[in-house]
C-alpha positions as CSV (number, residue, x, y, z in Angstrom):
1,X,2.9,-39.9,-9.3
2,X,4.0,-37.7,-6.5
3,X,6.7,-35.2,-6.5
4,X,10.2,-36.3,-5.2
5,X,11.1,-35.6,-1.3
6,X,14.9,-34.5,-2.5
7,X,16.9,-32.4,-4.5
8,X,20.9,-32.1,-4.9
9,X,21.9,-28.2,-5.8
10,X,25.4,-28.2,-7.5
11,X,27.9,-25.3,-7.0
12,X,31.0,-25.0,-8.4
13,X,33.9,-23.0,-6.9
14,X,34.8,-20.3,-9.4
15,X,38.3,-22.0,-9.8
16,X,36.4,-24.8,-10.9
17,X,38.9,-26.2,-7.8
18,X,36.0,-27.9,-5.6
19,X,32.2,-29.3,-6.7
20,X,29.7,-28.7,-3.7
21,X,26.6,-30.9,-3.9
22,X,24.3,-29.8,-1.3
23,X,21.6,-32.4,-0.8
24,X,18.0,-31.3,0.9
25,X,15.3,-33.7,1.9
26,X,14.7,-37.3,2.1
27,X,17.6,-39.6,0.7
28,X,15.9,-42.7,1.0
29,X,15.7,-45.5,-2.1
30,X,14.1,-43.4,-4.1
31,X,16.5,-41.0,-4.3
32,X,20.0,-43.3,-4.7
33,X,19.9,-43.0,-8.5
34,X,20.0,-39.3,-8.6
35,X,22.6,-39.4,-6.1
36,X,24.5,-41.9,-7.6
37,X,24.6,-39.5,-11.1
38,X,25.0,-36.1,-9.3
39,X,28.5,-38.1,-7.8
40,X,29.6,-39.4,-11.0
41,X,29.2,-35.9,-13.0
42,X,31.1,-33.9,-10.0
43,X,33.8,-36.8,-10.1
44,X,33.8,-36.4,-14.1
45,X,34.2,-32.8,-14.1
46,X,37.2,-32.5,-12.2
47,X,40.7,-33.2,-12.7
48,X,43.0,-35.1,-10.6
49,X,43.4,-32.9,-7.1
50,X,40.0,-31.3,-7.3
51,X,37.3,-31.5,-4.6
52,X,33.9,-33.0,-3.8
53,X,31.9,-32.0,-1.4
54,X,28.8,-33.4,0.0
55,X,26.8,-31.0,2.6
56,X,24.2,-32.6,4.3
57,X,22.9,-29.3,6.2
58,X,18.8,-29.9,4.9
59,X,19.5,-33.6,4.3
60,X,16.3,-34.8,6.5
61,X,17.0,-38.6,6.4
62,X,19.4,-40.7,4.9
63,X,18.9,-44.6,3.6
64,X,21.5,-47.3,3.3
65,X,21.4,-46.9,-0.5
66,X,22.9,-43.8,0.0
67,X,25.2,-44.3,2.5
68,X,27.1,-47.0,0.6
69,X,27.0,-44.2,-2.3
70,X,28.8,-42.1,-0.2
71,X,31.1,-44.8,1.0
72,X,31.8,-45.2,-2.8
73,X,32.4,-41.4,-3.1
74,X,35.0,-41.4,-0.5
75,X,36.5,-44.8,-2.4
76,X,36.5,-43.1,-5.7
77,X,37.8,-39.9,-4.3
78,X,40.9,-41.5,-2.3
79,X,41.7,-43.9,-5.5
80,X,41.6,-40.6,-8.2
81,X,43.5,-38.4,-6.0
82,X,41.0,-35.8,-5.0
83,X,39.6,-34.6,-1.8
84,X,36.2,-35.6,-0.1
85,X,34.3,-34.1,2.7
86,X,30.9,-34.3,3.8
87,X,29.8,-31.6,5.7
88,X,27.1,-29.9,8.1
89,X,25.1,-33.6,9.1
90,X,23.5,-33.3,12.2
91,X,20.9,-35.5,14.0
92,X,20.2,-38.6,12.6
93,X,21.7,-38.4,9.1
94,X,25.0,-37.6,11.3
95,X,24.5,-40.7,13.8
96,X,23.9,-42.9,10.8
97,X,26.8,-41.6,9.0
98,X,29.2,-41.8,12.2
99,X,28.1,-45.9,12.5
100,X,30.2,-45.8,9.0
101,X,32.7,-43.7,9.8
102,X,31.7,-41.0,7.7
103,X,31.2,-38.1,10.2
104,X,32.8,-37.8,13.7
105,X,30.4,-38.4,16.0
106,X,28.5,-35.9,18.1
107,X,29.8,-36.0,21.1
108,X,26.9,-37.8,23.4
109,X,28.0,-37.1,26.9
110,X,30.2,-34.6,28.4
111,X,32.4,-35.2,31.7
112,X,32.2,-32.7,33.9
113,X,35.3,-32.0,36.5
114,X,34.5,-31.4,39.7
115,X,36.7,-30.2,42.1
116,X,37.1,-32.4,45.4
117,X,37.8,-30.9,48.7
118,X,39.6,-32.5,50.9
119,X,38.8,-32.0,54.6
């Protein structure tokens, strides 16, 4: 058996206000069931008003089984009354979670102005 490729660390604001899952590594298949229980014990702990967040900063790859967990996050969050971010994606975990509407997008292209003259 070989060691898993994720982890989720939990902080709690002092207040006990917001839950902060920070998720690190691979979240492919294998890891949807821990996800799935690290959600439902920082949605348990809370009361109505508090707040969840997900930060994705050393999140290597994401899976559709946990993408539609976090789609279910955001669900959950917006139906209970409490607040729901997910923070600090970047490459592709950020592309795959723009597609859903889960992160802005980067932005992909820049215009650039450039100043006409006329002669």
């Amino acid at each position: 058996m070989t060691d898993p490729r994720y982890e989720i660390e939990r902080t709690n604001h002092r207040t006990g206000s917001t839950i902060r899952l920070h998720l690190i590594g691979a979240f492919d298949r294998d890891a949807h069931r821990v996800l799935r229980a690290g959600m439902r014990d920082a949605f348990a702990s809370g009361r109505r008003g508090h707040r969840v967040i997900i930060d994705m900063a050393r999140a290597e790859t994401i899976g559709s089984e946990c993408i539609e967990l976090l789609l279910i996050g955001y669900t959950r969050a917006m139906r209970g009354g409490h607040g729901y971010d997910i923070v600090n994606a970047a490459g592709h975990v950020r592309q795959a979670l723009a597609l859903t509407g889960l992160c802005e997008p980067e932005a992909v292209y820049s215009t650039v102005t450039v100043p006409v003259s006329r002669s």
